[in-house]
N, CA, C and O atoms as a GROMACS GRO file, in nm:
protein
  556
    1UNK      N    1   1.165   1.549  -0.361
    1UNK     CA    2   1.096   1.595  -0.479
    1UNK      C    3   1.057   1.739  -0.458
    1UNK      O    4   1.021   1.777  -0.347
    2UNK      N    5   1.065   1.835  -0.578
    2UNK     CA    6   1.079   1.965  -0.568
    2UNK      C    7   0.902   2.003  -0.548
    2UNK      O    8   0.816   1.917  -0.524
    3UNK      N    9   0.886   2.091  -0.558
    3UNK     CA   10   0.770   2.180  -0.577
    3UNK      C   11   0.654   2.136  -0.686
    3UNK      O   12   0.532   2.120  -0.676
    4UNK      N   13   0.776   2.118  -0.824
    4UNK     CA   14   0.719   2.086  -0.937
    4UNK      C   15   0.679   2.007  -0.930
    4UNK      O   16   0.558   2.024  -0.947
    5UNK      N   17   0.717   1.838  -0.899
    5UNK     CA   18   0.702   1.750  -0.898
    5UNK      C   19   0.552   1.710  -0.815
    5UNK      O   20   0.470   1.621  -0.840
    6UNK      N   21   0.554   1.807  -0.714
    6UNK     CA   22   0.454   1.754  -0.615
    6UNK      C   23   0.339   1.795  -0.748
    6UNK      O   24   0.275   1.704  -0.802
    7UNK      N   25   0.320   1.947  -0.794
    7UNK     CA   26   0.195   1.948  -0.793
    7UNK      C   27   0.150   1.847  -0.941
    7UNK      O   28   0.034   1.848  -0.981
    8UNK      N   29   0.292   1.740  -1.031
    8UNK     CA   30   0.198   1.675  -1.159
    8UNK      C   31   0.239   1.540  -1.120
    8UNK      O   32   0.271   1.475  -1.219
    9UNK      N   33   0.251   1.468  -0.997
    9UNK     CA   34   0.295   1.359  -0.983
    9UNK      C   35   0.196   1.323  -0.830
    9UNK      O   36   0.164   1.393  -0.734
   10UNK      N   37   0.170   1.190  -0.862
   10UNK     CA   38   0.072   1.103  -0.781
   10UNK      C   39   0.108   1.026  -0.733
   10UNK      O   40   0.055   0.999  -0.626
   11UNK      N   41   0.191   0.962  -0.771
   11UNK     CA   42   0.256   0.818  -0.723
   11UNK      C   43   0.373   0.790  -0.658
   11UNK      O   44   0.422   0.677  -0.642
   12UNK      N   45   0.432   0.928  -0.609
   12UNK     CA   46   0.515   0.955  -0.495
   12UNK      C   47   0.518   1.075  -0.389
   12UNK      O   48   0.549   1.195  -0.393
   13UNK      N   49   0.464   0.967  -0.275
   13UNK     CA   50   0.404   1.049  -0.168
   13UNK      C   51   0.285   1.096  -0.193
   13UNK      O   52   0.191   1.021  -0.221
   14UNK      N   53   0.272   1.255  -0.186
   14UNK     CA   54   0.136   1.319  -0.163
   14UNK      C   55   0.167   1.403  -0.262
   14UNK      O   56   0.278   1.444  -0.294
   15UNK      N   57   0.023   1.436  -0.326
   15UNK     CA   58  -0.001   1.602  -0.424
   15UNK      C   59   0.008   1.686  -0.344
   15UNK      O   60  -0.001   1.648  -0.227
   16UNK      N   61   0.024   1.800  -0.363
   16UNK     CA   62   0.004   1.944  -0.238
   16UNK      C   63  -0.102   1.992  -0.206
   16UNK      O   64  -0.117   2.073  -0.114
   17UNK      N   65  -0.212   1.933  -0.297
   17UNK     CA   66  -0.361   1.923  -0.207
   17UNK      C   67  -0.363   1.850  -0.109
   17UNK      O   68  -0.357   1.898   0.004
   18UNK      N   69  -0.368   1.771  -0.122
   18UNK     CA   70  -0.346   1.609   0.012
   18UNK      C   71  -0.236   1.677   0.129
   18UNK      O   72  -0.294   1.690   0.236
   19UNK      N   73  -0.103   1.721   0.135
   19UNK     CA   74  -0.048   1.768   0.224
   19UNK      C   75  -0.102   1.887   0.263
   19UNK      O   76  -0.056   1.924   0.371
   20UNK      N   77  -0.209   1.982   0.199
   20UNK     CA   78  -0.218   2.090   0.227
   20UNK      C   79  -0.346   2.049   0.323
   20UNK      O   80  -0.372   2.115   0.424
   21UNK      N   81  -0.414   1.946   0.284
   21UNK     CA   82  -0.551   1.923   0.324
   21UNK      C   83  -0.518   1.809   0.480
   21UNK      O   84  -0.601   1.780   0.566
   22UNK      N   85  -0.400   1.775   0.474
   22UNK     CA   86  -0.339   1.707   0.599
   22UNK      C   87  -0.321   1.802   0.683
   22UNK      O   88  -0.406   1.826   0.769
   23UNK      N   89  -0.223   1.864   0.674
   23UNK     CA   90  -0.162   1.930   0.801
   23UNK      C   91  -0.246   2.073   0.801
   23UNK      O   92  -0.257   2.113   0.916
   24UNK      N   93  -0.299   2.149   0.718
   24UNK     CA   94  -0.383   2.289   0.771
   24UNK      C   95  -0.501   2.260   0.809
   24UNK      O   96  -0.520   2.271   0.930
   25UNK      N   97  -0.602   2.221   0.737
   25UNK     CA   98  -0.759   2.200   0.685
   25UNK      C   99  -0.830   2.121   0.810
   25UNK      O  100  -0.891   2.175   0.903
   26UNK      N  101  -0.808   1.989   0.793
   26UNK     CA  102  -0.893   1.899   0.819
   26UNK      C  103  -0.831   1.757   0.882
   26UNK      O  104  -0.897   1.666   0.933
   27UNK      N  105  -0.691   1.762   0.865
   27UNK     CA  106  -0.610   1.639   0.899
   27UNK      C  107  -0.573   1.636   1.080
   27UNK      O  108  -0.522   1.738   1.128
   28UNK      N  109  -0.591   1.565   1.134
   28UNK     CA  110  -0.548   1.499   1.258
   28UNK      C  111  -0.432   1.389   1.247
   28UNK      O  112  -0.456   1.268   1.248
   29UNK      N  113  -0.285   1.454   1.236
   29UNK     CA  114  -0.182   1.328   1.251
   29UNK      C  115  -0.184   1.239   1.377
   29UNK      O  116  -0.130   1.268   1.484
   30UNK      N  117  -0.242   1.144   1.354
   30UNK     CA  118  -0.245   1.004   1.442
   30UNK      C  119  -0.107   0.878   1.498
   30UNK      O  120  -0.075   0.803   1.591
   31UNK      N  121  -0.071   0.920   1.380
   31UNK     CA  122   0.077   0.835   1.411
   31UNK      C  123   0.166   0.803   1.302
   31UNK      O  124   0.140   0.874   1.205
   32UNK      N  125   0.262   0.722   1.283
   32UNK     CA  126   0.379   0.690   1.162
   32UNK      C  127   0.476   0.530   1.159
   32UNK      O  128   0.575   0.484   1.215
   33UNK      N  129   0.438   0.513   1.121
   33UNK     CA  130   0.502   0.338   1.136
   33UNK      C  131   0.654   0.343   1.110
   33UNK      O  132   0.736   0.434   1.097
   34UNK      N  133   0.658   0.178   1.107
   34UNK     CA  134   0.825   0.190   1.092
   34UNK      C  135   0.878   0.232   0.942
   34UNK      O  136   0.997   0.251   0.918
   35UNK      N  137   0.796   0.240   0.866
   35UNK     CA  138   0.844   0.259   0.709
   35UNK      C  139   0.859   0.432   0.704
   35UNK      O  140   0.927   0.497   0.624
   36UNK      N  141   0.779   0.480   0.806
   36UNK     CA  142   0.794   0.641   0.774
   36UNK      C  143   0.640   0.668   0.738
   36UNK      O  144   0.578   0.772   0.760
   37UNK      N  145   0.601   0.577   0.690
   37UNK     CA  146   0.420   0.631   0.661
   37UNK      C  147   0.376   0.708   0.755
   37UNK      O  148   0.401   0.668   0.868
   38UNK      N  149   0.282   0.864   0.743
   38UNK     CA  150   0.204   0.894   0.814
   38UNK      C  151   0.080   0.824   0.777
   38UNK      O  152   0.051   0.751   0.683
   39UNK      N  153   0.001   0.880   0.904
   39UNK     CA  154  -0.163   0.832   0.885
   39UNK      C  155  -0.261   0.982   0.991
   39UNK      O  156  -0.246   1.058   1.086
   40UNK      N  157  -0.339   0.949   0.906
   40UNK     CA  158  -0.399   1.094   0.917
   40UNK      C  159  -0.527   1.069   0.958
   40UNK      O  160  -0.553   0.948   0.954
   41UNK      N  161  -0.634   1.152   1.002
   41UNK     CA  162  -0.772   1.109   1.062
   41UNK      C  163  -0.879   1.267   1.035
   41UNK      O  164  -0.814   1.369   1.055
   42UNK      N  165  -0.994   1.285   1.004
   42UNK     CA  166  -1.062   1.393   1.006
   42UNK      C  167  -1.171   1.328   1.094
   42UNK      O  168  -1.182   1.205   1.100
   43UNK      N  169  -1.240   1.399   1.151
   43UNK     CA  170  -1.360   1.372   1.191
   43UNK      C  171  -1.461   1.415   1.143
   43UNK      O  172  -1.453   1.528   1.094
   44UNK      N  173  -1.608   1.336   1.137
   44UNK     CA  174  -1.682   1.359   1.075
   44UNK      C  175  -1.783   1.447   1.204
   44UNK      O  176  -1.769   1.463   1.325
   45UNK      N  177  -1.904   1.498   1.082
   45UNK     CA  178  -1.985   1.573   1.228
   45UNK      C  179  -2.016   1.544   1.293
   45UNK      O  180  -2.093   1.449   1.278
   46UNK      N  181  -1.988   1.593   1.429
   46UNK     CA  182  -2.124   1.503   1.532
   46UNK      C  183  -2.263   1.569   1.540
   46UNK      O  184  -2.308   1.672   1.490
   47UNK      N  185  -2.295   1.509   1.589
   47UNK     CA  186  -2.470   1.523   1.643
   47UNK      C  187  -2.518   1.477   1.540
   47UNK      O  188  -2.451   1.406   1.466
   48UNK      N  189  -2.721   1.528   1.501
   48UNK     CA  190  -2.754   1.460   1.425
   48UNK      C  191  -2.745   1.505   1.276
   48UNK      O  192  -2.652   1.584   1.259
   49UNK      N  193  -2.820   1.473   1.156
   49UNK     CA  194  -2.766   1.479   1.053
   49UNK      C  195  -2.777   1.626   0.991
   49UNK      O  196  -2.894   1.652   0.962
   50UNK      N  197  -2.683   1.731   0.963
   50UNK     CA  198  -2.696   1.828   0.864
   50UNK      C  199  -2.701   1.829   0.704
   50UNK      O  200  -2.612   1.864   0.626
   51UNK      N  201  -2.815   1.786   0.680
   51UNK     CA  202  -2.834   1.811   0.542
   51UNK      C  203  -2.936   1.651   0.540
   51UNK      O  204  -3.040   1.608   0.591
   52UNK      N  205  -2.836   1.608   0.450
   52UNK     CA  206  -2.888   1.492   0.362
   52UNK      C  207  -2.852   1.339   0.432
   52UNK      O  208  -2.920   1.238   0.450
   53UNK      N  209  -2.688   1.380   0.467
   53UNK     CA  210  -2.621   1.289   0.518
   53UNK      C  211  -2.548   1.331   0.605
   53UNK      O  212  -2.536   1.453   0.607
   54UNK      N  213  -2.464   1.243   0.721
   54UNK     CA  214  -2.393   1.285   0.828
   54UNK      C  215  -2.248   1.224   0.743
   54UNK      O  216  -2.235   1.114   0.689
   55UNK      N  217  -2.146   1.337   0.754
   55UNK     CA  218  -1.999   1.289   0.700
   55UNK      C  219  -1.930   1.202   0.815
   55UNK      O  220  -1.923   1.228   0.935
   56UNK      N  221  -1.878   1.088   0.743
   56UNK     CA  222  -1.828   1.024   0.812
   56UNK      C  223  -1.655   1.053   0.844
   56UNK      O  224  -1.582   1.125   0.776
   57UNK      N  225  -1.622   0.982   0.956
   57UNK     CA  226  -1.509   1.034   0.931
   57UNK      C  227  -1.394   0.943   0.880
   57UNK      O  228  -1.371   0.826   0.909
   58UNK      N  229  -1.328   1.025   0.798
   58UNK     CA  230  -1.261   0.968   0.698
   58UNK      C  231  -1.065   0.947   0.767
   58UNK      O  232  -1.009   1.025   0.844
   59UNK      N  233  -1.006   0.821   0.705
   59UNK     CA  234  -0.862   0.800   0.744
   59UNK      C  235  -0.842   0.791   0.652
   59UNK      O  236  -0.925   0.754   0.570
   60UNK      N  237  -0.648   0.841   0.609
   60UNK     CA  238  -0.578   0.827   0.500
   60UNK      C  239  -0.440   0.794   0.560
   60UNK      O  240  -0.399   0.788   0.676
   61UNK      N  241  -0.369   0.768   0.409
   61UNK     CA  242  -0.183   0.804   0.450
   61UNK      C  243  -0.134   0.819   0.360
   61UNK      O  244  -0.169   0.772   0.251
   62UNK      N  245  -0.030   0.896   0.382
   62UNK     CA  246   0.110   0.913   0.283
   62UNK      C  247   0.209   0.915   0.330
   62UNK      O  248   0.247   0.965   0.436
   63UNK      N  249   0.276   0.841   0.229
   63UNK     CA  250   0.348   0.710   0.210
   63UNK      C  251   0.502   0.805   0.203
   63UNK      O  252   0.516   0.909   0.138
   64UNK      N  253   0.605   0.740   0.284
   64UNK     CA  254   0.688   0.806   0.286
   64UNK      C  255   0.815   0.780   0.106
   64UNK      O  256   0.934   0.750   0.097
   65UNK      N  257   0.760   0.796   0.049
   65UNK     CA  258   0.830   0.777  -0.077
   65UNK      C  259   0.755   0.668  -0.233
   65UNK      O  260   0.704   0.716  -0.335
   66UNK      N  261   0.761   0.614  -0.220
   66UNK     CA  262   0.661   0.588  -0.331
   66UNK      C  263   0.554   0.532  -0.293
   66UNK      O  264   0.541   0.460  -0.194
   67UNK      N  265   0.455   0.571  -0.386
   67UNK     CA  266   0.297   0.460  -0.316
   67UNK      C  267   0.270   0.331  -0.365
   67UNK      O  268   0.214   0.305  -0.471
   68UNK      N  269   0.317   0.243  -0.275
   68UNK     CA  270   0.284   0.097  -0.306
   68UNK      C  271   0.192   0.072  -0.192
   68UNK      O  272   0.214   0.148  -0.098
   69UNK      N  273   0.094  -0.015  -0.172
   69UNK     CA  274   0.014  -0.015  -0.099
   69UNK      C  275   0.023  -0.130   0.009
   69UNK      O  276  -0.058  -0.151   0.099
   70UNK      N  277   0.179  -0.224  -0.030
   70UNK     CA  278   0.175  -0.321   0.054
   70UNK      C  279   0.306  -0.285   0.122
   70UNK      O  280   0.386  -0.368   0.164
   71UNK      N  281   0.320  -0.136   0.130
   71UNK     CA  282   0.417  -0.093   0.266
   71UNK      C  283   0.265  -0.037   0.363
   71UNK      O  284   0.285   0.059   0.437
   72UNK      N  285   0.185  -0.070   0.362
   72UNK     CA  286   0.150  -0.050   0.482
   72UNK      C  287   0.144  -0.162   0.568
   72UNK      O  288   0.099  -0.265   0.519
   73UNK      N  289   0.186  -0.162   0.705
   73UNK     CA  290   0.159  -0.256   0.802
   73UNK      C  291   0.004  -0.328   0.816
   73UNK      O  292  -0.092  -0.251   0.819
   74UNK      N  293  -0.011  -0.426   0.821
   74UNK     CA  294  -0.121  -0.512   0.876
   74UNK      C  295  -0.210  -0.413   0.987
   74UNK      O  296  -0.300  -0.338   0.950
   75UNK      N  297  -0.179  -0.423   1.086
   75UNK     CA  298  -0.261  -0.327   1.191
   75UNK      C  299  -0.293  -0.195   1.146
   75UNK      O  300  -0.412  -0.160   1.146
   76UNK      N  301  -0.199  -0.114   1.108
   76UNK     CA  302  -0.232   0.043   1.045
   76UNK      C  303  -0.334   0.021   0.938
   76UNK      O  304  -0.407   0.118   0.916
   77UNK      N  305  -0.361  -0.142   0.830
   77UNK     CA  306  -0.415  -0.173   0.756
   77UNK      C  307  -0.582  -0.167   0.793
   77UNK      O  308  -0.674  -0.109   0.736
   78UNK      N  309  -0.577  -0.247   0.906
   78UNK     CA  310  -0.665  -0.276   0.962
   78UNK      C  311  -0.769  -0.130   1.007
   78UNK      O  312  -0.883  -0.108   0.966
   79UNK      N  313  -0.693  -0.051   1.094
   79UNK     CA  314  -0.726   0.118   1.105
   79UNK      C  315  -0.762   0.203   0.987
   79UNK      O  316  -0.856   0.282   0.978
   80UNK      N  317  -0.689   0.181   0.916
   80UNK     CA  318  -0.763   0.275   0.784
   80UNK      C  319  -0.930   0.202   0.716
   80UNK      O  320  -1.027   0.263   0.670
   81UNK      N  321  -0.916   0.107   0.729
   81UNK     CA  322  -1.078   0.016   0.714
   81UNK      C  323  -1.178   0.065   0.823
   81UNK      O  324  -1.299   0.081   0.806
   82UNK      N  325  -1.126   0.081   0.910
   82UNK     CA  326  -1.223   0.086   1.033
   82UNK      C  327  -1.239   0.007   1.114
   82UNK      O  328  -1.333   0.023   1.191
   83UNK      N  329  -1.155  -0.105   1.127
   83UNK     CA  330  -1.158  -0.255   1.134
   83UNK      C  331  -1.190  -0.217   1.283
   83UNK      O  332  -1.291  -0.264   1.336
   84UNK      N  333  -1.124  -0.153   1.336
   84UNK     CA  334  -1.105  -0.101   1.479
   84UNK      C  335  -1.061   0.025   1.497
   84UNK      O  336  -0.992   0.074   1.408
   85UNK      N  337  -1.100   0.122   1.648
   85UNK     CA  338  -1.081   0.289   1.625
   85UNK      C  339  -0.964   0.340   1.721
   85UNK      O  340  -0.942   0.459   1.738
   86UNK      N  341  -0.905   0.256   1.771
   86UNK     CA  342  -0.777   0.277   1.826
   86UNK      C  343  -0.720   0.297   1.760
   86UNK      O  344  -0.773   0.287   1.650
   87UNK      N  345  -0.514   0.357   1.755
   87UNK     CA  346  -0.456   0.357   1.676
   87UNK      C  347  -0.395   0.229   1.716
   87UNK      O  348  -0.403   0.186   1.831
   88UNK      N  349  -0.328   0.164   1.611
   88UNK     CA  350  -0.236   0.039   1.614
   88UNK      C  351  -0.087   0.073   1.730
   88UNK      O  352  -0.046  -0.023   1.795
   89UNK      N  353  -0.050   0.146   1.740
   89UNK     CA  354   0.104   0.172   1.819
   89UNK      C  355   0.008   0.198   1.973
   89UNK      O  356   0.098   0.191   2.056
   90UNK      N  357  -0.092   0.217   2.033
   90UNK     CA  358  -0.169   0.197   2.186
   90UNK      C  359  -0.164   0.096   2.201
   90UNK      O  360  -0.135   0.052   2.313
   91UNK      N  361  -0.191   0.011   2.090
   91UNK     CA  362  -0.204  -0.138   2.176
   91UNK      C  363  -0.184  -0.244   2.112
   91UNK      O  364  -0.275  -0.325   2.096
   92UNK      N  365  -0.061  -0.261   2.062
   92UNK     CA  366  -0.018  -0.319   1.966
   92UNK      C  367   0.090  -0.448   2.068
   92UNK      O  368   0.154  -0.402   2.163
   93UNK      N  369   0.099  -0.595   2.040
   93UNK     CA  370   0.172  -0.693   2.091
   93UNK      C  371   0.292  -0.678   2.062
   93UNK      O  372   0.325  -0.627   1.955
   94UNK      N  373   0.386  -0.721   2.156
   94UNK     CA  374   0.545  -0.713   2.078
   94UNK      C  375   0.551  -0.782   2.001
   94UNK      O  376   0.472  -0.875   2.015
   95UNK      N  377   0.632  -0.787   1.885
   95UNK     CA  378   0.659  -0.869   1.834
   95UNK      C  379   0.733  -1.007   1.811
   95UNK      O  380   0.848  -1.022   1.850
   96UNK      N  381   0.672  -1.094   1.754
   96UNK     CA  382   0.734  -1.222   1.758
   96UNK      C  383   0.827  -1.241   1.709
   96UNK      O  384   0.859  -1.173   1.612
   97UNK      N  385   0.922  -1.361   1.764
   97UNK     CA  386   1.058  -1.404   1.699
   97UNK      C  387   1.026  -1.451   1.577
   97UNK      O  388   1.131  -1.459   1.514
   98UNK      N  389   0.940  -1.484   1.515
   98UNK     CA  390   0.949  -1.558   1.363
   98UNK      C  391   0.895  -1.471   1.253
   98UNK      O  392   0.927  -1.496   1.137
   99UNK      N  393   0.787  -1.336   1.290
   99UNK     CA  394   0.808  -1.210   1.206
   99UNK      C  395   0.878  -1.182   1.185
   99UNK      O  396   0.973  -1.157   1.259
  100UNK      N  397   0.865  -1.160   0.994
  100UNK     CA  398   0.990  -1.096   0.897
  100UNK      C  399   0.966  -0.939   0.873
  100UNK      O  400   0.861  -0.878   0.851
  101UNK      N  401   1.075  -0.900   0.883
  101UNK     CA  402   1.099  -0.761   0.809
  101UNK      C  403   0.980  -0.752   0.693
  101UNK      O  404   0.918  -0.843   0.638
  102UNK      N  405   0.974  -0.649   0.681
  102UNK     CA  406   0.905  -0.620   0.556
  102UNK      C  407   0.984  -0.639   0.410
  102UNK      O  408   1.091  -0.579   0.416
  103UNK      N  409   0.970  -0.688   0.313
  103UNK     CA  410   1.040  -0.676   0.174
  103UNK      C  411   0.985  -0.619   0.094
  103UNK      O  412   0.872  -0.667   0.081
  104UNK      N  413   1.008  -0.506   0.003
  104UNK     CA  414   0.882  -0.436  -0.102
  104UNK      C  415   0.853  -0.535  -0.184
  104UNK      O  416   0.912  -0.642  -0.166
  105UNK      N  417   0.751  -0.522  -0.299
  105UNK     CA  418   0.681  -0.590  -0.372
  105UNK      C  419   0.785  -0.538  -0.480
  105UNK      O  420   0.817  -0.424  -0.514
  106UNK      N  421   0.833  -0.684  -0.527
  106UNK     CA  422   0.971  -0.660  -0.636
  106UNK      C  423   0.922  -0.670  -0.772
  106UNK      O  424   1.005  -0.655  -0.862
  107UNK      N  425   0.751  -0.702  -0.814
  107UNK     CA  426   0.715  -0.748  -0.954
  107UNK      C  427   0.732  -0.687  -0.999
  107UNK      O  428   0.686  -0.582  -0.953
  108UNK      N  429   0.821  -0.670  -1.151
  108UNK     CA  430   0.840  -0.572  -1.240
  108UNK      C  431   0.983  -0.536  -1.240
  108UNK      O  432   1.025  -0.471  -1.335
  109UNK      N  433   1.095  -0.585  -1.108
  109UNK     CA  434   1.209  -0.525  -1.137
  109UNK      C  435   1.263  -0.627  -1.162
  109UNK      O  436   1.208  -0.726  -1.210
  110UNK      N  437   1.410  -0.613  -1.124
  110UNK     CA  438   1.530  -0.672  -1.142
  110UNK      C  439   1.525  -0.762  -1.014
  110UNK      O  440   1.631  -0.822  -1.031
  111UNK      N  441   1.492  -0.794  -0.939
  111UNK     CA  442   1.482  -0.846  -0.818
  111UNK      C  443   1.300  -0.922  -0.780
  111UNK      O  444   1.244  -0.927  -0.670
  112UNK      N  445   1.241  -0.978  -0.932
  112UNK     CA  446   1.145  -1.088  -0.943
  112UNK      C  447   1.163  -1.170  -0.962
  112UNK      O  448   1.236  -1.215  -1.051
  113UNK      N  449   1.073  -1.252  -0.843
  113UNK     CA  450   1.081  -1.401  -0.885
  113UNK      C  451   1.079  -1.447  -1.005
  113UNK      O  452   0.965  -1.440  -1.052
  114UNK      N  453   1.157  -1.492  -1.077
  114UNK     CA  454   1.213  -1.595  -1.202
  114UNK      C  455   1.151  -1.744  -1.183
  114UNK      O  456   1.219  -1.794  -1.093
  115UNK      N  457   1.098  -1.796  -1.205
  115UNK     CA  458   1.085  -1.993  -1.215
  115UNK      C  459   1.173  -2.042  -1.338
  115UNK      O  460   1.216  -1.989  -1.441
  116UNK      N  461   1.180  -2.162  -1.284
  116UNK     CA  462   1.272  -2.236  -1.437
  116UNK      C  463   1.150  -2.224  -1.514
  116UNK      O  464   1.033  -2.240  -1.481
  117UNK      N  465   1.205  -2.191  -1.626
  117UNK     CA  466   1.128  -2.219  -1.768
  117UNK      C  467   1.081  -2.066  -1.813
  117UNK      O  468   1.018  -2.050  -1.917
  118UNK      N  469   1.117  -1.950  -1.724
  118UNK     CA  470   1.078  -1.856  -1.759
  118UNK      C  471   1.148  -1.788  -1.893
  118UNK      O  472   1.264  -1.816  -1.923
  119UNK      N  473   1.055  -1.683  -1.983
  119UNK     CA  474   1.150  -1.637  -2.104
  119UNK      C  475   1.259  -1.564  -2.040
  119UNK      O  476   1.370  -1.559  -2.091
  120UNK      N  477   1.230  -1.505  -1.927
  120UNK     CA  478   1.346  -1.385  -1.902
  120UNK      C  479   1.506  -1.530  -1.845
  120UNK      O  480   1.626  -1.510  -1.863
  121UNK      N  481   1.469  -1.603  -1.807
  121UNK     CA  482   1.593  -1.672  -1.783
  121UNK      C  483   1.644  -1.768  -1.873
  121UNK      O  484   1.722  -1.858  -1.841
  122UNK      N  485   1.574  -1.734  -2.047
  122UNK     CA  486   1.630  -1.823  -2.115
  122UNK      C  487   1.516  -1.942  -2.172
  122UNK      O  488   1.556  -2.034  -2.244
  123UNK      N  489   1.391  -1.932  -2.136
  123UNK     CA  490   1.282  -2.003  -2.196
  123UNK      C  491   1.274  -2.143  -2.173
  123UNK      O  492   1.174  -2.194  -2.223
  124UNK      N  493   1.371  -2.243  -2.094
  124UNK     CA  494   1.417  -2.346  -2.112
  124UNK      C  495   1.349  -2.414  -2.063
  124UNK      O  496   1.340  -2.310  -1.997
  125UNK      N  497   1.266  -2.505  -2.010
  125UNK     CA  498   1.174  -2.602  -1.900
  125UNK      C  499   1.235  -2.733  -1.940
  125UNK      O  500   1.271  -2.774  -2.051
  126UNK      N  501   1.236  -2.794  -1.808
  126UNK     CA  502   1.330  -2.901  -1.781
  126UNK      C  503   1.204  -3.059  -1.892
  126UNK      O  504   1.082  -3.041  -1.881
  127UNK      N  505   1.233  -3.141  -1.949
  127UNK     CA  506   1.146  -3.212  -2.018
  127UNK      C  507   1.103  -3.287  -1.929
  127UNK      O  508   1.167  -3.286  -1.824
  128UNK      N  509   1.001  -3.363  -1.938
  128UNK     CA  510   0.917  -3.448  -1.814
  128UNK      C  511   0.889  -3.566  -1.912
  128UNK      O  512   0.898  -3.574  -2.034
  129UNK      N  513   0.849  -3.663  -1.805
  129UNK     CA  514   0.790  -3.818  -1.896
  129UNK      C  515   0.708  -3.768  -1.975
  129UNK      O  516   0.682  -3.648  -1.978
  130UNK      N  517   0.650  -3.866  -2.060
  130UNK     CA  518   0.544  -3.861  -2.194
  130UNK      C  519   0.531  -3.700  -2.180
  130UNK      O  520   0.429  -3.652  -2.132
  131UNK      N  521   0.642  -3.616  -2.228
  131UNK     CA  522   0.635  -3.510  -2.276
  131UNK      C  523   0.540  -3.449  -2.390
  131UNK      O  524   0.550  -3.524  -2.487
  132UNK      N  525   0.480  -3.379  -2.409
  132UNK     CA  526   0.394  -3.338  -2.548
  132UNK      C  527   0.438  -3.308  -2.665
  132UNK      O  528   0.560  -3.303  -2.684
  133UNK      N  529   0.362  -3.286  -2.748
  133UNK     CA  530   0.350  -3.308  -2.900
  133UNK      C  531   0.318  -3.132  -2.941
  133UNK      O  532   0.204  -3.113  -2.899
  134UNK      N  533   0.360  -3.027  -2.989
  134UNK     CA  534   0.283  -2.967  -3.038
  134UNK      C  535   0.208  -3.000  -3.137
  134UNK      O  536   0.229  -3.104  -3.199
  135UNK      N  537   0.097  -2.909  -3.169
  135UNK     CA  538  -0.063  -2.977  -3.256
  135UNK      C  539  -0.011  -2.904  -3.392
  135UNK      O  540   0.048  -2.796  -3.396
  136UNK      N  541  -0.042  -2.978  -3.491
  136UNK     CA  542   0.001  -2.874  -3.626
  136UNK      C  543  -0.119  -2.930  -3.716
  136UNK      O  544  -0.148  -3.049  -3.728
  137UNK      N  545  -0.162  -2.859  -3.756
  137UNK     CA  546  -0.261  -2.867  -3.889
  137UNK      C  547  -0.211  -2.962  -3.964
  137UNK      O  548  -0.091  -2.976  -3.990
  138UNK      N  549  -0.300  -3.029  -4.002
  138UNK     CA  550  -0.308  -3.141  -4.106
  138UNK      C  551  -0.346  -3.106  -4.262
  138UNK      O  552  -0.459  -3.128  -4.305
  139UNK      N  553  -0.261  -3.061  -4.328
  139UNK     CA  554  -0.275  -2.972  -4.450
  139UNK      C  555  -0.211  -2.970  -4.610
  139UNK      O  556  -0.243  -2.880  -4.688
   0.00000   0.00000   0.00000
């Protein structure tokens, strides 16, 4: 995506504030998963409080191509909450034989779950015992 794009579009990748505010300003790159996501870290002040409040320190990411929020990994998930202050790739378990790949979240395309009886496959639902009645006014 060109120049243009970055600075009127949100929903793929980063604005050029957010990259500008990553890599010059205030951003600490922490690490990048298998999807390509970075993840980013600022620190907040130390010692005691200047002003009103002490800034905390804040985690983000951007997303290597569109922002859906369930390409982020579980553990990196966990890190951006605060859940824990390690990064996930220090100390992370190998992985198990019965973990799946990741699949994107398909709702909305060409590649959603369908059920029988849905309109998009034709409206049809299979009939069942003592099937129903629609209700019609008595008139």
């Amino acid at each position: 995506m060109g120049i243009f794009g970055k600075i009127f579009t949100w929903w793929d990748g980063a604005t050029i504030g957010t990259h500008w505010w990553s890599k010059r300003v205030g951003g600490e790159h922490v690490g990048t998963d298998a999807e390509g996501n970075k993840y980013y870290r600022s620190k907040g002040k130390d010692g005691p409080n200047t002003g009103s409040y002490t800034q905390k320190e804040r985690r983000w990411v951007i997303y290597n191509g569109i922002n859906d929020a369930s390409r982020v990994p579980s553990e990196w998930h966990g890190w951006l909450h605060g859940a824990f202050d390690d990064v996930p790739e220090s100390n992370l378990p190998p992985a198990k034989i019965w973990e799946a790949d990741y699949t994107p979240n398909a709702t909305g395309s060409a590649d959603a779950y369908l059920p029988k009886g849905a309109l998009e496959r034709g409206g049809k639902r299979a009939a069942t015992d003592g099937d129903y009645e629609a209700w019609a006014p008595e008139g």
